[in-house]
C-alpha positions as CSV (number, residue, x, y, z in Angstrom):
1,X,8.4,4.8,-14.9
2,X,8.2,5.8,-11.6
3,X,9.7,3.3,-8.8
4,X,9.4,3.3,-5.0
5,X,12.8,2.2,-3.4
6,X,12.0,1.4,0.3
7,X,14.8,1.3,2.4
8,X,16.2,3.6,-0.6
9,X,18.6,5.7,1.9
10,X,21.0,2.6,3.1
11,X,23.4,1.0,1.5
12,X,22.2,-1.1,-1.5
13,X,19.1,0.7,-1.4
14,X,20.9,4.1,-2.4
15,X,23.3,2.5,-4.8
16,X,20.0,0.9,-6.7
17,X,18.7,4.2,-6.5
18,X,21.7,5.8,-8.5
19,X,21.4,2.7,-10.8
20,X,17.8,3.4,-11.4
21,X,18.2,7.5,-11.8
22,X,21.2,6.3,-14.3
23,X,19.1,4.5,-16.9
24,X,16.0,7.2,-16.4
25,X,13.6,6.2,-14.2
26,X,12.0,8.0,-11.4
27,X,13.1,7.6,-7.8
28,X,10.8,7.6,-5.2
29,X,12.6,6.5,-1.7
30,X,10.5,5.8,1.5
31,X,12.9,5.4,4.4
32,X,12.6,5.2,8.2
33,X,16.3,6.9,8.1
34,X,17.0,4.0,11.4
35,X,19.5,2.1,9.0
36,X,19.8,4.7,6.2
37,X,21.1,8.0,6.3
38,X,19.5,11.3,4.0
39,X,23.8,11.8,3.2
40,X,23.3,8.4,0.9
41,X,21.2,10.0,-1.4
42,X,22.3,13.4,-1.6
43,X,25.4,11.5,-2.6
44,X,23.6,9.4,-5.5
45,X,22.5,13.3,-6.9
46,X,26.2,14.8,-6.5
47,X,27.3,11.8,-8.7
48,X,24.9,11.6,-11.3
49,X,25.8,15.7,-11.4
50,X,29.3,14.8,-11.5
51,X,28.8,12.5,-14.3
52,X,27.0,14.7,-16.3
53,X,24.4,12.0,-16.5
54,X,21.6,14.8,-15.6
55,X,22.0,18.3,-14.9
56,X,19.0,19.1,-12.5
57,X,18.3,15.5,-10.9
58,X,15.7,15.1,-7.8
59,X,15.0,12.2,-6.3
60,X,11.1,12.4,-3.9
61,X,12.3,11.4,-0.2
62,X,9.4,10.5,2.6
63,X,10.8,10.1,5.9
64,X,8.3,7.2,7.1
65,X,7.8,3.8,8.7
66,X,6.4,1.4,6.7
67,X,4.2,0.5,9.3
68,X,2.4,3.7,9.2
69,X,-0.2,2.7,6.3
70,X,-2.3,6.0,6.2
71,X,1.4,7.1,5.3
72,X,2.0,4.5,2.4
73,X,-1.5,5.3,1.4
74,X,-1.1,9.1,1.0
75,X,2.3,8.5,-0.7
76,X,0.7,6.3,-3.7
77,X,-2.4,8.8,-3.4
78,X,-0.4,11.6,-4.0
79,X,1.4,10.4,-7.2
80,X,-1.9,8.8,-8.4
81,X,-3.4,12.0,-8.3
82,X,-0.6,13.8,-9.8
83,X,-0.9,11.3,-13.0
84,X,2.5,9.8,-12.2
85,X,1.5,6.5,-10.2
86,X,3.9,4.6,-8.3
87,X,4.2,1.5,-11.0
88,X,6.8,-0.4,-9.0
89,X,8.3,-1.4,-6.0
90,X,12.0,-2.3,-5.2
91,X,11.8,-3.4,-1.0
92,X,15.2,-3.5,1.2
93,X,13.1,-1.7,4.3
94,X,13.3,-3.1,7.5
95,X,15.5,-4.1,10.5
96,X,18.8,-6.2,10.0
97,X,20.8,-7.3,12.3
98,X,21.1,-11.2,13.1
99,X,22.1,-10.4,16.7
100,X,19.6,-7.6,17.7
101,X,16.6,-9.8,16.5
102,X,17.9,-12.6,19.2
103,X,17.0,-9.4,21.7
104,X,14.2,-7.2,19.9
105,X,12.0,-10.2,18.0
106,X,9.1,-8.7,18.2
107,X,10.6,-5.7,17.0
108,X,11.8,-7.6,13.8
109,X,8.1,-9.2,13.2
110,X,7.0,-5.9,13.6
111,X,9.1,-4.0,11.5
112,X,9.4,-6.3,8.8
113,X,6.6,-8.5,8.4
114,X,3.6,-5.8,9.4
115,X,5.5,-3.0,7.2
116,X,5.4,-5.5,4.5
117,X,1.8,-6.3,4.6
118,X,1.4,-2.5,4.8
119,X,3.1,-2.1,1.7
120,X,1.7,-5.0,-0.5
121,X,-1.6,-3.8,0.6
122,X,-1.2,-0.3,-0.4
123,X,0.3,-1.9,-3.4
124,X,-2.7,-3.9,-3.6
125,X,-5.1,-0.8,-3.0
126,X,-3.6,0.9,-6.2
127,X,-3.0,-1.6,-8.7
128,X,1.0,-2.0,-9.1
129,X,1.6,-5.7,-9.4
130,X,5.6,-5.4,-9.4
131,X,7.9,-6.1,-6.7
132,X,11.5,-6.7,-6.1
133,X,11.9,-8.2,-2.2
134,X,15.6,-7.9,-1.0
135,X,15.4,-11.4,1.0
136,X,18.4,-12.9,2.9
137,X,20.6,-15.9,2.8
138,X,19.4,-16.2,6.3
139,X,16.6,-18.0,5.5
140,X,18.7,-20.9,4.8
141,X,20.1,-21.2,8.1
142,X,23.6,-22.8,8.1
143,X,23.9,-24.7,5.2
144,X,27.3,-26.1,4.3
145,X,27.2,-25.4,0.5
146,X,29.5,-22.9,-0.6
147,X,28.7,-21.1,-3.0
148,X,24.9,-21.1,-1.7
149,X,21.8,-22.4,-4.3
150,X,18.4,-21.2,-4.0
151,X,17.3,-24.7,-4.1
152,X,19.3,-25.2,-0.9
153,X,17.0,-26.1,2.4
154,X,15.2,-23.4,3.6
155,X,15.4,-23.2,7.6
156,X,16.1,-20.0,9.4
157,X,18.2,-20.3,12.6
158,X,17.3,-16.8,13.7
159,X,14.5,-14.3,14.0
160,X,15.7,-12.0,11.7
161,X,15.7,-14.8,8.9
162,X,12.5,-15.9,10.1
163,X,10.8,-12.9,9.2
164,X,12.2,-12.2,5.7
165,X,10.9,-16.1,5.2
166,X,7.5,-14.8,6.3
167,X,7.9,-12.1,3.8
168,X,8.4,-14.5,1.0
């Protein structure tokens, strides 16, 4: 099964990316490289060779924004065309930091929101119907419960949270 990881080259995006590679699926990773760096995944490759979990490992990078649609289009395109379709979508793109949104918000609704309507259109366009959104605790605002429960009141305190609530 093929898998598009956006956001694949930062942190948890790379580390679900050797977790995918590791139990055999194929990688795909769409990433802006603002947040994530290329070294991430070269890294998830030298471990899965260190391992000896797979010998000759590759995982397809695209340096783009999510907000470039003709981009996302020609990306499922491609892999439609090649017979391999893109049949899933793990989603940790966009901007994340609580106290640049308070400066940049229409960067953040930008980023995050339009890139994600990009992508659940293109999503739309070619038929793959699974998502995993990577949301935030932000949308909760500041509740007192410790730990946190989903059923918990959702109101965002910030722009940054305000858009991954759009999102959802």
């Amino acid at each position: 099964m093929k898998v598009l990881v956006t956001g694949g080259a930062g942190f948890i995006g790379s580390h679900t990316c050797l977790a995918l590679l590791e139990k055999g699926y194929e990688v795909v990773v769409i990433d802006s490289f603002v947040n994530g760096h290329k070294k991430s995944l070269e890294r998830v490759v030298d471990i899965l060779r260190l391992n000896k979990i797979k010998e000759s490992i590759t995982i397809d990078i695209v340096n783009s924004d999510l907000r470039d649609e003709k981009a996302l289009d020609k990306l499922f395109s491609d892999y439609h065309l090649l017979g391999t379709p893109i049949q899933a979508v793990i989603h940790f793109a966009g901007l994340k930091s609580v106290n640049e949104s308070f400066s940049n918000p229409l960067d953040y609704w930008d980023v995050n929101v339009r890139g994600s309507i990009n992508l659940l259109r293109v999503m739309d366009i070619y038929k793959c119907r699974t998502i995993v959104f990577s949301s935030s605790a932000t949308i909760y605002g500041q509740s007192t419960d410790n730990p946190l429960k989903e059923n918990a009141l959702i109101k965002p305190i910030n722009p940054y949270g305000r858009t991954k609530l759009a999102i959802e």
